[in-house]
N, C-alpha and C positions, 0 to 999 in steps of 0.2 A: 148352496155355494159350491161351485167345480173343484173337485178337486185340483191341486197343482201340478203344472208338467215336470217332468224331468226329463231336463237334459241331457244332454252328451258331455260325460265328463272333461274336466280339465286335464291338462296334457303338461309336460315340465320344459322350460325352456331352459336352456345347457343345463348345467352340473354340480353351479353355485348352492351353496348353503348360507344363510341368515340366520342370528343368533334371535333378532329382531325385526325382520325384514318389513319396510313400512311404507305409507307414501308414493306408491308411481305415481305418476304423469305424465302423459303424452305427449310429446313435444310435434306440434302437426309442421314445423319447420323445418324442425331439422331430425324428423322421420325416425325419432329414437322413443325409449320412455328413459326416466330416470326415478332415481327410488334411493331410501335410505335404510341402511340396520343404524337401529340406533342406538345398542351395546358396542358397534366397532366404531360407534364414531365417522361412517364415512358416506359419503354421496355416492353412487354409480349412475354411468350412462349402459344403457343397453343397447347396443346398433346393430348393424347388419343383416344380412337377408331376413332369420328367423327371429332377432333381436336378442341372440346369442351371445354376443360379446360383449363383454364387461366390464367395464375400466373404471378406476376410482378416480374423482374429478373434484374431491375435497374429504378431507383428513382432518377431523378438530380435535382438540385436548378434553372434547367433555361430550355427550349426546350431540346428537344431530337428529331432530324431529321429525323436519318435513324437507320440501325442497319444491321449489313453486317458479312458474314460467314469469318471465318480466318484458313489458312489452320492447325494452330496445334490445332485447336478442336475447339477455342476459339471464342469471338465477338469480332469485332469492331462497336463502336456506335459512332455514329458523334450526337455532340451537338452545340448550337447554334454557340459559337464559339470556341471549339474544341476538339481535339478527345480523347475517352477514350479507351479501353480497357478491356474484360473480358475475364479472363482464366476459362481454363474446370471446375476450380475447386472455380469456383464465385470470384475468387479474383480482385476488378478493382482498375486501375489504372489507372490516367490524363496523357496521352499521350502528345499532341502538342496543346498549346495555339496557336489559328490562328488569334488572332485579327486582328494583320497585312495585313493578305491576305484578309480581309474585309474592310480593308481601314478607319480603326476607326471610321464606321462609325455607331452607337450602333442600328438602325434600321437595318441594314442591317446581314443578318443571313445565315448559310448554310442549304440547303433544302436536296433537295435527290440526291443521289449518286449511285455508282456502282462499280465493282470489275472488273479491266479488265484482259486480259486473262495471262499478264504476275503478275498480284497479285498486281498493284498498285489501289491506290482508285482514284476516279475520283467523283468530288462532284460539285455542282454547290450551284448560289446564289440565294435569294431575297431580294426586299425591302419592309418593312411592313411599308413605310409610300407613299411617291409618287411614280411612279413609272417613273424611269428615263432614262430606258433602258443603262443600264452603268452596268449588272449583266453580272455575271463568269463563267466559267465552268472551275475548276481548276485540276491539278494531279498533284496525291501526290505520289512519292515512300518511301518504309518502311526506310527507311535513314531520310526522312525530307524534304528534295528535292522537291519543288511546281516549276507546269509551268503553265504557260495559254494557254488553249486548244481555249477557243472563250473567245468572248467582245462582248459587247452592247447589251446582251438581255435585256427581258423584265424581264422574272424568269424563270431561269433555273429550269426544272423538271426532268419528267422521262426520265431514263436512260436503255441501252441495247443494246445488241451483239449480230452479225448472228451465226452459228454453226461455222465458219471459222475465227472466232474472227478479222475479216480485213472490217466488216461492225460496226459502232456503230449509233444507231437512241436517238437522242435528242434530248426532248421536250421543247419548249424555248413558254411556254402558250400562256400568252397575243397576241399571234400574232398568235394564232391557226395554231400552224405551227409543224412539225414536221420534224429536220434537220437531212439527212445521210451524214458522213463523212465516208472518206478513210481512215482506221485506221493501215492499213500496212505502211504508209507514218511517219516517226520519230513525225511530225508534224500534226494531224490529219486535213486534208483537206475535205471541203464539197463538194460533189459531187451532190448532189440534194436536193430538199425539198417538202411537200407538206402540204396541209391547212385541219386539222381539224374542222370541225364544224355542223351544231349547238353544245352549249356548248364549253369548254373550254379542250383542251385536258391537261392529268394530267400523272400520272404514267406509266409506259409500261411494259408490258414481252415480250420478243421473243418465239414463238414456234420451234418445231424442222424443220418445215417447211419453216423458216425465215419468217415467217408472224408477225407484231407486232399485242397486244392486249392493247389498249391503254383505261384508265378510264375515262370517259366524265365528268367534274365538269361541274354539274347543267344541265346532257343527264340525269342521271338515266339509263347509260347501259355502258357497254365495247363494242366497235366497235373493230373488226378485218380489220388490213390493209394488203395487197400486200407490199414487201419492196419499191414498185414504189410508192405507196399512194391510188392502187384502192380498194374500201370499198367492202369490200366480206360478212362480218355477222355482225350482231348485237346480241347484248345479250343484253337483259333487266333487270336491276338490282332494287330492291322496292326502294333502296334508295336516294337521289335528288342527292346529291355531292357525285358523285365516285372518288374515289383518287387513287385508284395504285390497281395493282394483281402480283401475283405469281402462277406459277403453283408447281402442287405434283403430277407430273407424269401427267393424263390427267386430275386431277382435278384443276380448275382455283379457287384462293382463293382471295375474293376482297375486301378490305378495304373503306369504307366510313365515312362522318361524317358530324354532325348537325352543325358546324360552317356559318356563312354565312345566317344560314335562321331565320326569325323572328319568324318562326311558324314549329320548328321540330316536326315530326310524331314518332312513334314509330320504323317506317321502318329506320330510318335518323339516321347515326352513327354506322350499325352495322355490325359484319363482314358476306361475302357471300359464297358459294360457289358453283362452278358448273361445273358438265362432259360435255367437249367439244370435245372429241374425237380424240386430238390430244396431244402428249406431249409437254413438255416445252424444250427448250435448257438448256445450263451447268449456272450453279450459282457460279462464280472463288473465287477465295477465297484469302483474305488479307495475302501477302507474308511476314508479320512482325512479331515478336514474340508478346503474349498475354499475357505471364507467366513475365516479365521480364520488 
C-alpha cells in the first residue's frame, strides 16, 4: 500500500480564536462560510475577499451545535436542545423543543449534524458527563417527524454524503471509527467501517471524489480517507484539536479550538484554510420554511 501524501500546510484565516470552534459551511450563495463555538454560544459569518471578517449573526442563552444552509435563503441552527431558525432577513425564531429525544437527560446534548439529500436534518448526540455509549443519530423531517437512524454510540459526530447521495459516513469518535451506511435503503443500513487513529476522528466533508476529509482532535491535521478507509494525505494543521472542515470549492476551511488543553498556544482555536486541489461535494439544504 503507498504511502500517504503530505501536503501543504494549513494557513490561519484573521486573528479569531474559538473556545470550541465547530461546524463551517459553505454557503455557495452568498460566497461566505459560517460556523459555530459552541462554549460562546454564537453563530459567525465569515466574508470578504479572504473570508476574514467575522460577524456574530446569533447569540443563544445555552450551546449552539451546528448551523446548517436552508433552501429559502435561510439558516437552521441547532442548539443544545433545540432547533431555531433564521430567515434571509435575520428574523429567528424557536422551532422544536427536543428535550424529549434527549431522554431528559440535562448532560446529554445535540452535537453536529447534516442536511440530507432529500432536505431533512440528521443530527446526532453526546454526553458531557460519562460516557455510556447509549448516544443517537437522529432524523428529523421539516413536519417534526424524528426516527432513529443508530444507538449505542459513544458521540455522535461528523456527518456526510457521497455525490450520489445513497452513501452517508459517520463519525461515532470515542471508538475512532468511522461508519458507512446504505442510505438508499428507507432505513439506513451500515455497510462497513473503519478505525481512525492516532487522535480522535471529529468532523468530515466529502469531496467530489467521494474521498472523506476527516478533523483529527488532538492529530493537528485533516487526514484524507478512501470511502473504504485507506489513508491517502495528510494535512498538517498549527492547531492541537481539529474539529470539523468545509470546503469553497477547492479551498478546505478548518475549524479548531483551545478546549481540552491546559496549556493553549496561540495557534489553538483558530480558523484554517487550505488549497487541496480538489473540490467539495453538494452542501443540501433544510426543506423547511425559515420565514414562518
Amino acid at each position: 500500500m503507498p504511502e500517504p501524501r503530505h501536503l501543504a500546510g494549513a494557513t490561519r484565516v484573521g486573528l479569531t480564536t474559538d473556545v470550541l470552534g465547530e461546524g463551517p459551511v459553505w454557503d455557495d450563495r452568498e460566497q461566505c462560510v459560517y460556523s459555530v463555538d459552541i462554549r460562546s454560544h454564537r453563530v459567525y459569518r465569515h466574508d470578504g475577499p479572504d473570508l476574514s471578517q467575522r460577524t456574530v449573526i446569533h447569540e443563544a442563552d445555552r450551546a449552539v451545535t451546528c448551523v446548517l444552509l436552508a433552501q429559502d435563503g435561510g439558516l437552521l441552527i441547532v442548539e443544545r436542545d433545540r432547533l431555531v431558525t433564521r430567515s434571509v432577513d435575520g428574523q429567528v425564531r424557536i422551532g422544536w423543543t427536543l428535550a424529549e429525544a434527549l431522554g431528559g437527560d440535562p448532560q446529554r446534548r445535540f452535537n453536529d449534524g447534516v442536511i440530507d439529500p432529500q432536505g431533512r436534518l440528521l443530527i446526532g448526540t453526546l454526553h458531557e458527563g460519562d460516557v455510556e455509549n447509549q448516544e443517537l443519530l437522529l432524523r428529523m423531517d421539516p413536519a417534526g417527524h424524528i426516527e432513529t437512524i443508530a444507538r449505542s454510540l459513544t458521540l455522535s459526530n461528523g456527518l456526510g454524503f457521497d455525490a450520489t447521495g445513497q452513501r452517508l459516513f459517520h463519525t461515532d469518535t470515542l471508538r475512532n471509527r468511522v461508519i458507512v451506511y446504505d442510505y438508499a435503503a428507507p432505513t439506513p443500513v451500515p455497510v462497513r467501517s473503519f478505525t481512525v487513529e492516532p487522535g480522535y476522528p471529529d468532523g468530515l466533508a466529502v469531496d467530489a471524489e467521494g474521498y472523506l476529509w476527516i478533523a483529527v482532535w488532538g492529530g493537528s491535521e485533516v487526514r484524507r480517507y478512501s470511502p473504504t478507509g485507506v489513508l491517502d494525505a495528510r494535512l498538517p494543521v498549527p492547531a492541537r484539536h481539529v474539529t470539523a472542515a468545509t470546503f469553497a470549492g477547492e479551498e478546505l476551511f478548518i475549524t479548531t479550538a483551545t478546549e481540552g488543553l491546559d496549556d493553549p498556544a496561540s495557534a489553538d482555536g483558530g480558523l484554517y484554510c487550505a488549497h487541496v486541489g480538489v473540490p467539495g461535494g453538494t452542501n443540501h439544504r433544510w426543506a423547511g420554511p425559515t420565514d414562518a
